[in-house]
C-alpha positions in Angstrom: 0.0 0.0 0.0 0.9 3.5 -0.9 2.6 5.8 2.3 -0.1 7.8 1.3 -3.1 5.8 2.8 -1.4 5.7 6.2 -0.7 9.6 6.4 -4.4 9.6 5.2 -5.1 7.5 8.0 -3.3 9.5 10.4 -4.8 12.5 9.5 -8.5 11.3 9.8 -7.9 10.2 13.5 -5.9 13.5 15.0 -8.7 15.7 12.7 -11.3 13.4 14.6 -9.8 13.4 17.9 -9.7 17.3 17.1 -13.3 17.8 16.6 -13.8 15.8 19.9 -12.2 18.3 21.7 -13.6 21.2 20.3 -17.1 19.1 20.9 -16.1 19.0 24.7 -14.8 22.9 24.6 -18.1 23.9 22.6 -20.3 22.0 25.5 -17.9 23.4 28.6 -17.1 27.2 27.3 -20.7 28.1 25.3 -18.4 29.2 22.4 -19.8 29.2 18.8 -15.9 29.2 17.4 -15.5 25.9 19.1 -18.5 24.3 17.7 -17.3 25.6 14.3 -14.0 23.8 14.9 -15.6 20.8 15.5 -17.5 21.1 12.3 -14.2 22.3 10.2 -12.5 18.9 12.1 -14.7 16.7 10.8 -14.9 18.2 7.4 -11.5 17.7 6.4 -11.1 14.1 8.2 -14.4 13.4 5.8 -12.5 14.6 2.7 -9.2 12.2 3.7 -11.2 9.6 3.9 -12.6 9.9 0.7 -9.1 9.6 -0.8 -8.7 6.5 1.5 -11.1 5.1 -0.3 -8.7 4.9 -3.5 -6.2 2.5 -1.3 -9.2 0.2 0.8 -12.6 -0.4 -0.1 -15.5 1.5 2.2 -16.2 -1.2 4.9 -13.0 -1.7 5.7 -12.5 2.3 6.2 -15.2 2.8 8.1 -14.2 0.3 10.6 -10.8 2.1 10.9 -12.1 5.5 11.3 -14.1 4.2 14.1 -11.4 2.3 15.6 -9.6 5.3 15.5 -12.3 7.8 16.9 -12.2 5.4 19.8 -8.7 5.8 20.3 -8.3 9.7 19.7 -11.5 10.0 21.7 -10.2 8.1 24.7 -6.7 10.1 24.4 -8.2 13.1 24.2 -10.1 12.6 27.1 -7.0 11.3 29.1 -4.6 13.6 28.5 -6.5 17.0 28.2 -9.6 16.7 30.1 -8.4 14.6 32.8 -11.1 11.8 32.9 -10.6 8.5 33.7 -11.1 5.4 32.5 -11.5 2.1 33.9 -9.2 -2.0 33.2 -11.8 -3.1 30.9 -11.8 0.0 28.6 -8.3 -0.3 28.4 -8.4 -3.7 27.7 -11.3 -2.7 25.4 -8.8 0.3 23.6 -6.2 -2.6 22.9 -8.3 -4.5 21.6 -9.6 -1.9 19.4 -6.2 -1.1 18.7 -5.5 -4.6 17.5 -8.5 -4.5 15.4 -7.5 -1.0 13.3 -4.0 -2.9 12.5 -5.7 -6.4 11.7 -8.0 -4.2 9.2 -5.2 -3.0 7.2 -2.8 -6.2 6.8 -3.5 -7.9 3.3 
């Protein structure tokens, strides 16, 4: 597979794990910009997955983009908003994990 597909891929989960956090900013502050980020976010991780589509067919990517909202998501959540998470959602997020890079072997 092209390099091309993975910076794709890359792209789509910090662009998604983006508009989470402007999600959670938009809810906490009240702040129209941060709802537009959200919005902007998800609009250009839509438009790199459309050019994903040229390297893996459309289940496949949807799966990915999942696995990696869950990831971002979690991360996100982690690292900048200080919540916490319990053994069997990490367990779960390996799993996960496991699953994204199981998707893309051929």
């Amino acid at each position: 597979m092209d390099w091309t597909y993975f910076l794709y891929i890359i792209l789509i989960g910090l662009l998604d794990g983006l508009a989470m956090v402007f999600s959670k900013l938009w809810f906490v502050h009240k702040n129209i910009l941060y709802l537009f980020g959200a919005f902007l976010s998800l609009g250009i991780a839509a438009i790199f997955f459309a050019f994903t589509l040229k390297y893996q067919n459309l289940v496949i990517m949807n799966l990915v983009w999942i696995g990696l909202s869950v990831l971002t998501g979690t991360l996100a959540g982690l690292l900048i908003f200080k919540e916490s998470i319990g053994i069997l959602q990490i367990i779960g997020m390996i799993i996960v994990l496991i699953g994204v890079v199981l998707l893309n072997i051929k």
